[in-house]
C-alpha positions as CSV (number, residue, x, y, z in Angstrom):
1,X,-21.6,130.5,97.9
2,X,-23.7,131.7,100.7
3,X,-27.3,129.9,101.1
4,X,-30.2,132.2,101.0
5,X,-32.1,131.7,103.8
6,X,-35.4,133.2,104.8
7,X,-35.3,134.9,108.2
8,X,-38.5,135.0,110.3
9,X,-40.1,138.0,108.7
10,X,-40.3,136.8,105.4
11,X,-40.8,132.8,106.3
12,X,-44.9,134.2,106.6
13,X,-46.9,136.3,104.6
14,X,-49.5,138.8,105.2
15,X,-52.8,137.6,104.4
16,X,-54.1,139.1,100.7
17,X,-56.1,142.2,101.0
18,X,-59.4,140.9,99.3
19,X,-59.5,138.4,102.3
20,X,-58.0,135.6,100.8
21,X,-55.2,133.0,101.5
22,X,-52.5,133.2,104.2
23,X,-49.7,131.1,103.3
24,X,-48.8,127.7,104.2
25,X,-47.2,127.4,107.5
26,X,-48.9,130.1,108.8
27,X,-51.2,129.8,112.3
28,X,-54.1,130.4,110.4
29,X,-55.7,128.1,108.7
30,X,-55.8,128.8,104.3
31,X,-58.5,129.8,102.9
32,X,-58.7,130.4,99.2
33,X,-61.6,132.3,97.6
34,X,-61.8,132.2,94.2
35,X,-63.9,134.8,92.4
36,X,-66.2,134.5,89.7
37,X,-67.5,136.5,87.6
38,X,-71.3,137.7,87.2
39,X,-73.7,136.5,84.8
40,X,-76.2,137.7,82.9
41,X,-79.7,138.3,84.1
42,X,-82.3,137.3,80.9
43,X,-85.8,137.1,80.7
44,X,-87.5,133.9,81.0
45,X,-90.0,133.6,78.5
46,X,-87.8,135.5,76.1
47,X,-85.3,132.6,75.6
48,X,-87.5,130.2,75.8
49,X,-90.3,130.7,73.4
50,X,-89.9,134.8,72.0
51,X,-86.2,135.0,70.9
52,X,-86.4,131.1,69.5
53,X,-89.2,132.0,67.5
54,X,-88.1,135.3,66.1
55,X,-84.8,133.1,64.5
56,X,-85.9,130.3,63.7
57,X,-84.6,128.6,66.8
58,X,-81.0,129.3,66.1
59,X,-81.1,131.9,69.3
60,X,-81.4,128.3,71.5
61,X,-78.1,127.4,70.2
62,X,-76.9,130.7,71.2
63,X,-78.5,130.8,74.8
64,X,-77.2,127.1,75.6
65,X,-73.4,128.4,74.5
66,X,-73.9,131.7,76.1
67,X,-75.2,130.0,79.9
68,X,-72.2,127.7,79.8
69,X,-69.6,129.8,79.0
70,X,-71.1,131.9,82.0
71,X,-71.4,129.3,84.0
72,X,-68.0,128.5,83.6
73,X,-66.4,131.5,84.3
74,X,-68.7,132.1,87.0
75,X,-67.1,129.1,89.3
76,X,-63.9,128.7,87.8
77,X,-63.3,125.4,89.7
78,X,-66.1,123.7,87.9
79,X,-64.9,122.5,84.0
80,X,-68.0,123.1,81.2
81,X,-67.4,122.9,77.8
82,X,-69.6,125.7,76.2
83,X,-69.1,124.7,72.5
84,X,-69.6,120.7,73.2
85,X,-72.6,121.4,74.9
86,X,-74.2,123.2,72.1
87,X,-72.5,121.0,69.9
88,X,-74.5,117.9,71.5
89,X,-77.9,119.8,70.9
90,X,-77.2,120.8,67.1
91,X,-75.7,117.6,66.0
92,X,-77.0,114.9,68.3
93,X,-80.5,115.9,69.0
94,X,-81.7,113.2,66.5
95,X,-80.3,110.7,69.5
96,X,-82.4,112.2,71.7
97,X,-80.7,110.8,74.8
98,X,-77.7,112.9,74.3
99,X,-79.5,116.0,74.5
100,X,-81.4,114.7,77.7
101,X,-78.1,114.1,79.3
102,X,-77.1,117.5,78.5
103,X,-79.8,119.2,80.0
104,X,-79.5,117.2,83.3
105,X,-75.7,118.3,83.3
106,X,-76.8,121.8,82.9
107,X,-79.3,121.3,85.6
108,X,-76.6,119.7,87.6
109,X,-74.4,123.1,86.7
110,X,-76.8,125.5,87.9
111,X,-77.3,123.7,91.4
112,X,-73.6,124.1,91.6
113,X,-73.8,127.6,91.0
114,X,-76.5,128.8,92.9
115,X,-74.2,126.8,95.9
116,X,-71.5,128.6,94.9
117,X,-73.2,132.1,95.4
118,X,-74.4,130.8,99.0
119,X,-78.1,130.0,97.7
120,X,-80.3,127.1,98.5
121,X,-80.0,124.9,96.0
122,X,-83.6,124.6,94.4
123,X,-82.6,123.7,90.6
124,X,-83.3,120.2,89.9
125,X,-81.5,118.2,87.2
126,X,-84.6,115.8,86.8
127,X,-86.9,118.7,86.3
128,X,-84.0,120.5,83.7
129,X,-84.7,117.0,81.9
130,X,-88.0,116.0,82.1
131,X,-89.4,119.8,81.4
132,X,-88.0,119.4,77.7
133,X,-91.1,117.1,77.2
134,X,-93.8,119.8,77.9
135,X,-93.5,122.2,75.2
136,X,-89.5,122.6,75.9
137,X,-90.5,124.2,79.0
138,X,-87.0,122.8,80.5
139,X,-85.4,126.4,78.9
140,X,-87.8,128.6,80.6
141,X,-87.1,126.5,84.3
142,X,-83.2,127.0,83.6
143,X,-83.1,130.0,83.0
144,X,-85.7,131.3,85.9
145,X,-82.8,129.2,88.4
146,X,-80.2,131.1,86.6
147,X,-81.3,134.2,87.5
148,X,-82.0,133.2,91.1
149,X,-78.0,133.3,91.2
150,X,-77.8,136.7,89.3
151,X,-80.3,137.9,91.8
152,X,-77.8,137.0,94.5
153,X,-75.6,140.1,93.4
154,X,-77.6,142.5,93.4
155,X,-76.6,146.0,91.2
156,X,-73.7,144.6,89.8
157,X,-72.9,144.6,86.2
158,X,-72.3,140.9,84.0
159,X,-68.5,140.2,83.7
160,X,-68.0,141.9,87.2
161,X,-65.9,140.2,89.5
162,X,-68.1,138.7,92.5
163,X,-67.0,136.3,95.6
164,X,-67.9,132.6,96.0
165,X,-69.5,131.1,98.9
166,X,-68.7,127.7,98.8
């Protein structure tokens, strides 16, 4: 049997047409953007103290699951567990510390996505912390630095395909 061999056309590949990767062996160097898709934009003051009120602060719950799953798919090369994260705040908010840990990994999530849409970062996983003390104001800051990276895209739809920047 005869070996199949590449010849020099096919040993390199055309980069992608979104921009993308160029394959291995190529002059070029690789580049590999990953895109994410957008989130949604929500107001402020309605998760954190309108919504929560109005059921009986199940819609928290709901908020915390929803912002992680979109986190998640947002940056795919970041791993978040949506349901453990609400998880920790329905069952193990008697602990206290375990929801104070979550929050600063969800303040530690946003900075990672608002560096992944090319912002500064200005979300602080201290303040997402220490902001549950003052009237659980830590909701209302999390959601104000969420929406700094929704604002980043502007005009496009939630679920949307949108590139990375870093």
């Amino acid at each position: 049997m005869d070996e199949i061999r590449p010849t020099a056309e096919h040993s390199r590949s055309a980069p992608l047409a979104d921009g993308g990767a160029i394959a291995p062996g190529a002059d070029a160097p690789v580049v590999h953007r990953l895109p994410g898709l957008a989130m949604k934009r929500r107001g402020p003051v309605a998760v954190w103290l309108g919504l929560p009120i109005v059921t009986l602060g199940i819609y928290q719950l709901v908020w915390y699951y929803k912002i992680h799953k979109e986190l998640q798919e947002f940056d795919r090369r970041r791993t978040l567990s949506p349901a453990g994260s609400m998880l920790v705040l329905l069952f193990l908010s008697w602990t206290v510390i375990a929801p104070l840990v979550s929050y600063h990994n969800t303040g530690k999530a946003i900075a990672n996505a608002q560096r992944a849409a090319g912002l500064p970062v200005t979300c602080s996983p201290a303040v997402s912390t220490w902001l549950s003390f003052v009237f659980g104001l830590n909701i209302w800051y999390m959601q104000r630095q969420l929406n700094l990276v929704v604002d980043a895209y502007p005009g496009v739809t939630p679920g949307t395909e949108v590139p990375l920047a870093a």
